[in-house]
N, C-alpha and C positions, 0 to 999 in steps of 0.2 A: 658462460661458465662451463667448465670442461666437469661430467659427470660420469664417476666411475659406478655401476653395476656388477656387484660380485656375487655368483653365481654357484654353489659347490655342494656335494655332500659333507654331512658334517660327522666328527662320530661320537658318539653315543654318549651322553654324560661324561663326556673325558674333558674339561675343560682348557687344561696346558697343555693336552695335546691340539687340541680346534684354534687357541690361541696361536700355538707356533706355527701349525699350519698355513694359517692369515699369514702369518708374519712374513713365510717363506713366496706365498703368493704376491705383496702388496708391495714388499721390500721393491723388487726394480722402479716402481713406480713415482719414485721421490721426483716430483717438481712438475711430474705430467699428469696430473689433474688436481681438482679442487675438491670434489666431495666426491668419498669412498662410503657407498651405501650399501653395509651387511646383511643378514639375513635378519629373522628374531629369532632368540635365543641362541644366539652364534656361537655360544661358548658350548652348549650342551645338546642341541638338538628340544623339540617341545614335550620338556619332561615335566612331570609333577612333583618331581624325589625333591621339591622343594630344602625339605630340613638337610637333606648332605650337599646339596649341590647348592645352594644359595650363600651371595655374599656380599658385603658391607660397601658400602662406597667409596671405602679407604681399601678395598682389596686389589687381587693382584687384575681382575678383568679392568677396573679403571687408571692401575698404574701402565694398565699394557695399552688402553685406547689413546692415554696421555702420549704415552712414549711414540706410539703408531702416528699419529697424528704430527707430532714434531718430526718426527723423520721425513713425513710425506710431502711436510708442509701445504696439508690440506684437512680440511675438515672431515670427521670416520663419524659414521653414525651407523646403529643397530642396536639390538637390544640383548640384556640378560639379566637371571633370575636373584634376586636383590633382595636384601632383609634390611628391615628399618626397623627398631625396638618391637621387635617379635613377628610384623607380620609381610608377607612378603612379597613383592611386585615383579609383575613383566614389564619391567624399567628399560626404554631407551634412550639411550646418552647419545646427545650431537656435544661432540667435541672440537674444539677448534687448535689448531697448533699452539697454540702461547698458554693449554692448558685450561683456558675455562671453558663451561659445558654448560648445555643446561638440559633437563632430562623430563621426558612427558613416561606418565604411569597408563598401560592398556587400560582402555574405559569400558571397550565389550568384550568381554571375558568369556570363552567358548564351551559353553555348557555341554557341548557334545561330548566333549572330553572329561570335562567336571573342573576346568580348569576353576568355576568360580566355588569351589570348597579348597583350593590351595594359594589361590593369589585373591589379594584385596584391590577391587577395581580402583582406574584412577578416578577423577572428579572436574580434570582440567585438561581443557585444551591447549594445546602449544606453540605457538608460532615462535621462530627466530629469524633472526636476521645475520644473512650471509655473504661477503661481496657485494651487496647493495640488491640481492635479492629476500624477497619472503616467502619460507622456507615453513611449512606445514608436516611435521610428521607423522604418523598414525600406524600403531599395529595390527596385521590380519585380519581377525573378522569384522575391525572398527570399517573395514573397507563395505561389507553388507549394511550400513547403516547411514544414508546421506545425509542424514540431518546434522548429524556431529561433522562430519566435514564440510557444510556448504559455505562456501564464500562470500562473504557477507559483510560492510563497513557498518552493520548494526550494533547495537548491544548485547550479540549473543553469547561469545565465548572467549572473544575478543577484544571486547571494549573496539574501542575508536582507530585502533592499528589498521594499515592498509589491507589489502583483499592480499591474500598471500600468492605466490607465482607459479612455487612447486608443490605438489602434497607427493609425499613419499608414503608407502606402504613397507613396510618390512613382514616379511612371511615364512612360516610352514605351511603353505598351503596343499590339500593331499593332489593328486594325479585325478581323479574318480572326479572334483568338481572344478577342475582345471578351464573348465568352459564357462563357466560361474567366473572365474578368477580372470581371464580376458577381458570377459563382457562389461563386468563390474568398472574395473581399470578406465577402460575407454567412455562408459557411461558417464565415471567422475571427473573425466578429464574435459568432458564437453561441455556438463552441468557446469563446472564451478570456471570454464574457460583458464583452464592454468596446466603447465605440463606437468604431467604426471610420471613418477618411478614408482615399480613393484617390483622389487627383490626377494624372490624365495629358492630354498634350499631342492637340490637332487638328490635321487638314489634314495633309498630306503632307511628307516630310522628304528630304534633300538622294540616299537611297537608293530615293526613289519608293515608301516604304512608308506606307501609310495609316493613320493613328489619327482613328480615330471621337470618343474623349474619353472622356464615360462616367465623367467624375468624380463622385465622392458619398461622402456619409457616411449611414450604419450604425447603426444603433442597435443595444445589448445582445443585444437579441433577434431583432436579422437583418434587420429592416423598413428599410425605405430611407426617410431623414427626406427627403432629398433629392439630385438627380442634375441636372448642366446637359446638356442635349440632345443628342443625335449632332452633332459636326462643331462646334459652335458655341461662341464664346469669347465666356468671361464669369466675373463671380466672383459667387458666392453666399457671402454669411455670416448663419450658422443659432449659435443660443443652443442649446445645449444642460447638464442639467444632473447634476452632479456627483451629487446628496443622491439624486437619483433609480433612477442608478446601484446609490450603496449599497444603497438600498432595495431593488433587484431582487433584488442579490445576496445580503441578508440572507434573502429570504425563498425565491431557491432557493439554495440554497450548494453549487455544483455543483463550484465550483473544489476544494472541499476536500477533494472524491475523485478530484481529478484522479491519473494516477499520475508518481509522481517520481522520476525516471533524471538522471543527471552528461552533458553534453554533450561531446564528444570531438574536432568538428569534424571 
């Protein structure tokens, strides 16, 4: 699967501006890759101005990932800031070309910020299936908490679905714990034996907080295939392979002594 990382400043609560932006970035890309992995909150940067900046699942950020996704003919995923009868989520949609989606709600929600007095956490985990991959997503600080992510064919989050291949990470993560945000990556990539994407935002945001970037993907065993530079906006898409995967895992099967516990939330 050909996997694009997109990489960028975003600006400030402007959200048809950060959308057309994308557009002007992703547009050459039709046909040369499969999944286009945004930041979170792509549309606005990680804001709490919930009440003006938040919008429906009928609005224009999902008629724009619709539209993105059929042009590219590939699968866009990232997140933004969402209202469902009144209250309101750090929603990220995987979209596929022909249109349907399906979308996990952030489950750790970043008290630093106070993010949990303006969004209502999710409850559920999400796995999809993608080209014959399984495909785990999760936003920012859900990365500081392994238990929600470990890979596991138990009854924990997932019922009886296979061990998933990829876990994506979508981020604002600031500059200051950028070595937190490496380490993290590579640790989860070796735990749950599956490659790993972490996409986050550059340059400074409408709170003067800094983000270095520091997006990449992971391989099975923790090695870094690739990473786009401190500070600098750009997208990289890497092939990486499925059969390879298996093979690793056949030949350590580490998963299958994983230990298996019911999740409680």
């Amino acid at each position: 699967m050909r996997i694009s990382i997109v990489q960028s400043p975003l600006f400030w609560e402007a959200p048809a501006v950060n959308r057309n932006m994308f557009t002007e970035k992703l547009s050459p890309m039709r046909n040369s890759t499969d999944l286009v992995v945004l930041p979170e909150m792509f549309t606005t940067g990680f804001s709490m101005n919930t009440a003006q900046l938040a919008e429906p699942m009928d609005g224009p950020t999902m008629d724009w990932l619709r539209t993105i996704s059929k042009d590219l003919n590939a699968a866009v995923t990232g997140s933004f800031i969402c209202v469902v009868e009144g209250n309101y989520y750090n929603r990220l949609i995987f979209m596929r070309p022909d249109g349907k989606f399906d979308f996990y709600d952030k489950k750790h929600l970043f008290s630093l910020a106070g993010e949990q007095k303006h969004f209502v956490s999710g409850r559920k985990r999400l796995t999809v299936e993608w080209l014959g991959w399984q495909i785990c997503p999760m936003i920012c600080y859900d990365l500081r908490f392994p238990a929600w992510s470990r890979n596991t064919m138990g009854d924990f989050v997932c019922g009886h679905t296979p061990y998933y291949d990829l876990l994506i990470y979508v981020a604002n993560w600031p500059n200051k714990r950028a070595h937190h945000w490496k380490t993290l990556l590579s640790a989860r990539a070796i735990e749950n034996q599956s490659f790993i994407v972490g996409v986050n935002i550059a340059g400074v945001d409408g709170n003067g907080i800094e983000y270095s970037g520091d997006s990449t993907m992971i391989d099975y065993t923790g090695q870094t295939l690739t990473q786009i530079p401190d500070g600098q906006s750009d997208i990289i898409t890497i092939v990486v392979s499925l059969e390879e995967l298996h093979a690793y895992r056949k030949q350590l099967p580490f998963l299958a002594d994983a230990d298996m516990f019911e999740f409680k939330g």
